[in-house]
C-alpha positions as CSV (number, residue, x, y, z in Angstrom):
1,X,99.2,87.4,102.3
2,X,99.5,89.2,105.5
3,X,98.2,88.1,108.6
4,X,95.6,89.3,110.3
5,X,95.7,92.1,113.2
6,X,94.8,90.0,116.8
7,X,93.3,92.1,119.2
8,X,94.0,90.4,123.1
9,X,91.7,91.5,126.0
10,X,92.2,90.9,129.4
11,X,89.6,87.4,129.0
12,X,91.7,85.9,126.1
13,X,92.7,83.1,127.1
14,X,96.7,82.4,127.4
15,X,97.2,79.6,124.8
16,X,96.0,82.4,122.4
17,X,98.5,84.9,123.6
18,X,101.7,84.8,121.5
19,X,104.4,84.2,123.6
20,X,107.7,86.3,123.4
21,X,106.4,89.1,121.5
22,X,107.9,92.3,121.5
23,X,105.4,95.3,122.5
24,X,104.9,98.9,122.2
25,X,103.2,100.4,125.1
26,X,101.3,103.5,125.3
27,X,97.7,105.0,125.4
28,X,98.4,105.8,121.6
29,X,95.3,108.5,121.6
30,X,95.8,109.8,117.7
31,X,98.5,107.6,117.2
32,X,100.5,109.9,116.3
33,X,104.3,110.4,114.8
34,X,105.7,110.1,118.7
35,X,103.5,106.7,119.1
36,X,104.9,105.8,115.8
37,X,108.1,106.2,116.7
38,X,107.7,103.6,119.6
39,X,106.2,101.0,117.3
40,X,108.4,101.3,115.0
41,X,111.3,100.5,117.6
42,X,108.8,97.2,118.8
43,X,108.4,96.0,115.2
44,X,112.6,96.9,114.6
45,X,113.3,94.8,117.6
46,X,110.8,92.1,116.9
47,X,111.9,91.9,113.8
48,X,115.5,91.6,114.7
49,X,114.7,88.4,117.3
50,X,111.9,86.9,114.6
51,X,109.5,88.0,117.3
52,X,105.6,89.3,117.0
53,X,105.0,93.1,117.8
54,X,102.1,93.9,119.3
55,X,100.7,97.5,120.7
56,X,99.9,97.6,124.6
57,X,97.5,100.2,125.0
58,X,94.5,100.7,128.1
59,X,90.9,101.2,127.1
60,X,89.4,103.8,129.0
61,X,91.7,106.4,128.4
62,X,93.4,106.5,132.1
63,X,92.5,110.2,132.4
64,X,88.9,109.4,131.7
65,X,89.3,107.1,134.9
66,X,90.8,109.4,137.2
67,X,88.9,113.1,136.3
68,X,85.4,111.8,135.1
69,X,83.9,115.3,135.4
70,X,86.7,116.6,133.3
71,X,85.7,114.5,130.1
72,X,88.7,114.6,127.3
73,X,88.6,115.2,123.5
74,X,90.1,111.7,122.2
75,X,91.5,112.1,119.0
76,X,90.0,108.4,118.4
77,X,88.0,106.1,120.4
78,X,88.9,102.6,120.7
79,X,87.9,101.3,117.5
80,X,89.9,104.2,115.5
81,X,92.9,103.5,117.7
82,X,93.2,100.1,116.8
83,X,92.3,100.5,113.1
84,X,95.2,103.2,113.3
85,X,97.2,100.5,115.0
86,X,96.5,98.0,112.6
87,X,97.5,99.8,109.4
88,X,101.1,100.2,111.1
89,X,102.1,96.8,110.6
90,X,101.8,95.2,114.0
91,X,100.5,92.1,114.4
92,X,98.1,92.7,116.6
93,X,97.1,94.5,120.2
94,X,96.6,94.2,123.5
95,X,93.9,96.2,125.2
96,X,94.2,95.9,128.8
97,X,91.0,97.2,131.0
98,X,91.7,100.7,133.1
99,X,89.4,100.0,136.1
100,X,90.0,100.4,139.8
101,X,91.9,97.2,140.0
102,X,94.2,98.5,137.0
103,X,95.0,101.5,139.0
104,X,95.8,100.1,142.1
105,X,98.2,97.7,140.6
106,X,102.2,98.5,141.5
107,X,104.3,99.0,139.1
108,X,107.0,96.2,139.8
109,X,103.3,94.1,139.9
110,X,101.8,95.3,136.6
111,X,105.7,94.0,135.2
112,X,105.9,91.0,136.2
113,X,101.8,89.7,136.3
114,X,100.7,91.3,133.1
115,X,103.9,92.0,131.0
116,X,105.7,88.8,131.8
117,X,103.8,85.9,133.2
118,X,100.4,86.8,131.4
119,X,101.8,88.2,127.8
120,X,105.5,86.7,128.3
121,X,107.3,89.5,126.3
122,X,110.7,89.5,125.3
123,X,111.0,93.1,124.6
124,X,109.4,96.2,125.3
125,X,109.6,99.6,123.6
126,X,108.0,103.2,125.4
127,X,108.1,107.0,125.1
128,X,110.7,108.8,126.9
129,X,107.9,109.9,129.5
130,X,105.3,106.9,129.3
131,X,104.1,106.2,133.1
132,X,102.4,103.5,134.4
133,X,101.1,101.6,137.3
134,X,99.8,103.3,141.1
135,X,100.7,106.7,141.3
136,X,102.8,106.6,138.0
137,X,105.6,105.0,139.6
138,X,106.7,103.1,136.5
139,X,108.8,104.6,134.2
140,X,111.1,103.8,131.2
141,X,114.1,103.8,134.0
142,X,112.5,101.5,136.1
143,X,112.2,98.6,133.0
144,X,115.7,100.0,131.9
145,X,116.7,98.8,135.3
146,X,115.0,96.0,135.8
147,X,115.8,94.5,132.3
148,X,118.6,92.4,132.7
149,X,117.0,90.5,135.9
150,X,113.8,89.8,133.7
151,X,115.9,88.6,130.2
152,X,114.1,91.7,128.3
153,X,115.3,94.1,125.8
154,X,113.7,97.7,126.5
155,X,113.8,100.7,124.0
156,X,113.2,104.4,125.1
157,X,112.3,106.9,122.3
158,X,112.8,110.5,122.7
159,X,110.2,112.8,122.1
160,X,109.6,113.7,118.5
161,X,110.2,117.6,117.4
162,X,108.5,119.3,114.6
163,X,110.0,122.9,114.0
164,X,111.4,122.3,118.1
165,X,107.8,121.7,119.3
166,X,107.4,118.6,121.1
167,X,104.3,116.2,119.1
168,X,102.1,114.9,121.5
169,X,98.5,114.6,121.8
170,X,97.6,117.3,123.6
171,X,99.3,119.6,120.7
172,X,97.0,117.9,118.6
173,X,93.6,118.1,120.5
174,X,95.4,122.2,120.5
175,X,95.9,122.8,117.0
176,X,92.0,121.2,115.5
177,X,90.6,123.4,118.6
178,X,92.0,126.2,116.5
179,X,91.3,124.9,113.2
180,X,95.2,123.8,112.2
181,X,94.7,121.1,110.3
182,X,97.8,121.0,108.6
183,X,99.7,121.0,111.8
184,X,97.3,118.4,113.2
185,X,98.4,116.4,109.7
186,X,101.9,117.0,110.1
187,X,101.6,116.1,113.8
188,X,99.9,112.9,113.6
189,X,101.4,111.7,110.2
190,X,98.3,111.8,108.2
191,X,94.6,113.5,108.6
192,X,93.0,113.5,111.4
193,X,89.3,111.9,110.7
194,X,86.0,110.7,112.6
195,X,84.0,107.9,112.1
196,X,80.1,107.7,112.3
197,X,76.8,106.6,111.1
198,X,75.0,108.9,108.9
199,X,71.7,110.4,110.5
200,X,68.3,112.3,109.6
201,X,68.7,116.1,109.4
202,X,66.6,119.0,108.7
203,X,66.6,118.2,105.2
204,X,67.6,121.7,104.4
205,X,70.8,121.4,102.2
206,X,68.3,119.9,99.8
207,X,66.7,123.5,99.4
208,X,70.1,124.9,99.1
209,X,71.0,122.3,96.3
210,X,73.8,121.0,98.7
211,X,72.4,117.7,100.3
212,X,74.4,116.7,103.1
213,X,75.4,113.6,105.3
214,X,75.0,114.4,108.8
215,X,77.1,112.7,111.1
216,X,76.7,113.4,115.2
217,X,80.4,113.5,116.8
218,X,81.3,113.0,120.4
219,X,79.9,115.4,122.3
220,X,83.4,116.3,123.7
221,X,84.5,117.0,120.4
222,X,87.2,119.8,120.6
223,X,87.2,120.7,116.5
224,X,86.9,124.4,115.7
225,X,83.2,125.1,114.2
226,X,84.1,126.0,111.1
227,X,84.0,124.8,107.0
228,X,86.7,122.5,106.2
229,X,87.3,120.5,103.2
230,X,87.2,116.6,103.7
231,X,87.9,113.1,102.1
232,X,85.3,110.9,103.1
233,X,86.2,106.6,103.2
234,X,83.1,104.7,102.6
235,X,85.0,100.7,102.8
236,X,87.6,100.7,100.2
237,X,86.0,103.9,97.8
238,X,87.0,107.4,98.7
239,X,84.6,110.6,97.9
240,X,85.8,114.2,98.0
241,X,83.9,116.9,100.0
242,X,83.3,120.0,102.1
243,X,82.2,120.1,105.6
244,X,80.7,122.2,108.5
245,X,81.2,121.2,111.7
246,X,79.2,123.2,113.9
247,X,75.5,124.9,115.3
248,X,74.3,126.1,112.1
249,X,73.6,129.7,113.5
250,X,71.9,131.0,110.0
251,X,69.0,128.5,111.0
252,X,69.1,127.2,114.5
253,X,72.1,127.3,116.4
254,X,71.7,124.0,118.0
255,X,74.0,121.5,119.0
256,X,77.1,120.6,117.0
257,X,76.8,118.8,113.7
258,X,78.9,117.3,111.0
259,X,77.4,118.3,107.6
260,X,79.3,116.6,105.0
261,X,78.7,117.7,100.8
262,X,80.1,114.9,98.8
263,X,80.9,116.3,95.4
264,X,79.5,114.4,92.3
265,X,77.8,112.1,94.5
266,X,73.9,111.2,94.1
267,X,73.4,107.4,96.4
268,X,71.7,107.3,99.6
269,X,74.0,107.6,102.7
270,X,71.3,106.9,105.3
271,X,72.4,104.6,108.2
272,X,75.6,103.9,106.1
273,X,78.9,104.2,108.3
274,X,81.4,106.6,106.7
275,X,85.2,107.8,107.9
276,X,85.7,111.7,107.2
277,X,89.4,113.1,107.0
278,X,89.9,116.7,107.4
279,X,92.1,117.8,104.9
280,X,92.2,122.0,105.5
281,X,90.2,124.5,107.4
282,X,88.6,127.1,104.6
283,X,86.8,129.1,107.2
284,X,85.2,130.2,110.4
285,X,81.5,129.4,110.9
286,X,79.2,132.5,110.0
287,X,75.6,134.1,110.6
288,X,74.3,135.0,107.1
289,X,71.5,137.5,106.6
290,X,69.9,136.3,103.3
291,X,69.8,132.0,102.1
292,X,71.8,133.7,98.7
293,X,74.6,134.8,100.6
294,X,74.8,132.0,102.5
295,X,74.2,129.7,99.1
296,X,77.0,132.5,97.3
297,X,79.6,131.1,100.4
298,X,78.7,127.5,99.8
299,X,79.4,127.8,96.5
300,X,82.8,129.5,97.2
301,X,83.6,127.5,99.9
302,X,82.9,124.0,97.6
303,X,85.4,125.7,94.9
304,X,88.4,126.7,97.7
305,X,88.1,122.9,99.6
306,X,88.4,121.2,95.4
307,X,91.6,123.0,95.4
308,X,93.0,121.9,98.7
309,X,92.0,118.4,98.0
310,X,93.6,118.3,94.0
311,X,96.5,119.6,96.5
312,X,96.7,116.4,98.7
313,X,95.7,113.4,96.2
314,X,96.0,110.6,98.0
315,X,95.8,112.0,101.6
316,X,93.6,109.7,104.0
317,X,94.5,108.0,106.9
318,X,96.1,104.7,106.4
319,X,93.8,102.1,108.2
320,X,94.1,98.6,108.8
321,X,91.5,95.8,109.4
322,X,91.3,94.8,112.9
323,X,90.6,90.6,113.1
């Protein structure tokens, strides 16, 4: 039976903090195959020592924190990070508060209060150009160097290349702004996917004999509008789909909505909280003239995002339970 996934804040109490673990520290936005490379080195070298890895990771995003007016498309909020987190096979995380008081902390501070005296790690493991404390003073050379004073093992990853392009983020966030899902997938090691509560629409995919679940995404979401076919999570069961993401300019053109078609499904989705993997990008989002040519597209694009999702069987993120 494995153990469950502990999630340590800054008002957890020490005598629940494991001591000695080995973490992985990073802002882990996507977590993607360059964040998995870093856990995988914590959970190798916890493993090694009999130790407990755990993620390190800062909740707001920093760069929320320092450009508020120049808000950033996360490729998943806090909850999605950890779940992501969770399904690696950590044993937990540790999500430390970005505030004022976070930023203004040193470096050699933020080592020795936080990382030593409060979570008492016996290893550490980072990207090649993870930064932390004021001003980004600490980097991977600075624990490397200050190591063998402290009694801590510390492993630096390089970046991760796919085809000689660097994964990170950023790439991501790039490649769904332009509707590359199957780089975003390759990038991040799996689909990239939302989560959300299922809302009252207009009611009009009823008329067009394709009743939707319409989900509202962060309003800095950086997805292409577009028609993509989807794999929808609903707890453990798993429906297959098409999507539009986007302002519905045949009807309204108003703000950006995630329409979801579940195929062979009939139940109520209302208020129900479902996870939605994009799995390809079929098309661009279009003005139709006539509800028949727009109905003749749907039905087209319904038959192209079956294919791509026979295709990819058993693609879906793989998400843990958070305890």
């Amino acid at each position: 039976m494995s153990t469950a996934f502990t999630v340590i804040r800054d008002n957890t109490p020490a005598s629940a903090i494991p001591r000695g673990a080995v973490v992985a520290m990073g802002n882990f936005d996507g977590v993607h195959l360059g964040h998995r490379a870093v856990i995988g080195a914590a959970m190798a070298m916890g493993k090694a020592h009999g130790r407990p890895a755990l993620a390190v990771t800062f909740e707001p995003h920093p760069r929320s924190f320092f450009s508020p007016n120049s808000p950033q498309f996360r490729l998943t909020d806090e909850t999605n990070k950890l779940r992501l987190l969770a399904g690696t096979g950590l044993a937990g995380a540790v999500v430390m508060t970005f505030d004022k008081a976070r930023a203004g902390t040193t470096a050699q501070d933020f080592i020795h209060r936080d990382l030593i005296e409060r979570l008492g790690i016996s290893g550490i493991a980072v990207g090649y150009d993870f930064h932390f404390g004021k001003g980004r003073v600490g980097s991977p050379s600075l624990l490397v160097s200050e190591a063998p004073r402290l009694g801590i093992e510390v492993d630096v990853q390089a970046h991760v290349d796919i085809e000689e392009r660097p994964v990170s983020s950023s790439a991501i966030r790039m490649a769904l702004a332009e509707g590359q899902v199957a780089d975003a997938t390759t990038m991040l090691g799996g689909p990239w996917f939302v989560t959300g509560a299922v809302i009252h629409g207009e009611k009009r995919g009823r008329d067009l004999g394709y009743p939707t679940a319409n989900i509202r995404l962060d309003k800095h979401c950086g997805l292409k509008h577009g028609i993509y076919a989807v794999r929808v999570g609903r707890g453990s069961e798993r429906f297959d789909g098409v999507a539009s993401f986007g302002r519905r300019p045949t009807f309204d053109n108003g703000a950006p909505l995630l329409e979801v078609f579940l195929f062979d499904f009939k139940a109520d989705l209302y208020g129900k909280v479902l996870d939605v993997a994009f799995i390809g990008f079929i098309r661009e989002e279009l003005k139709f003239d006539t509800i028949e040519a727009l109905i003749r597209q749907m039905d087209d694009d319904s038959a192209k995002a079956r294919a791509l999702l026979a295709a990819a069987p058993d693609a879906f993120p793989k998400l843990g339970v958070i305890g």
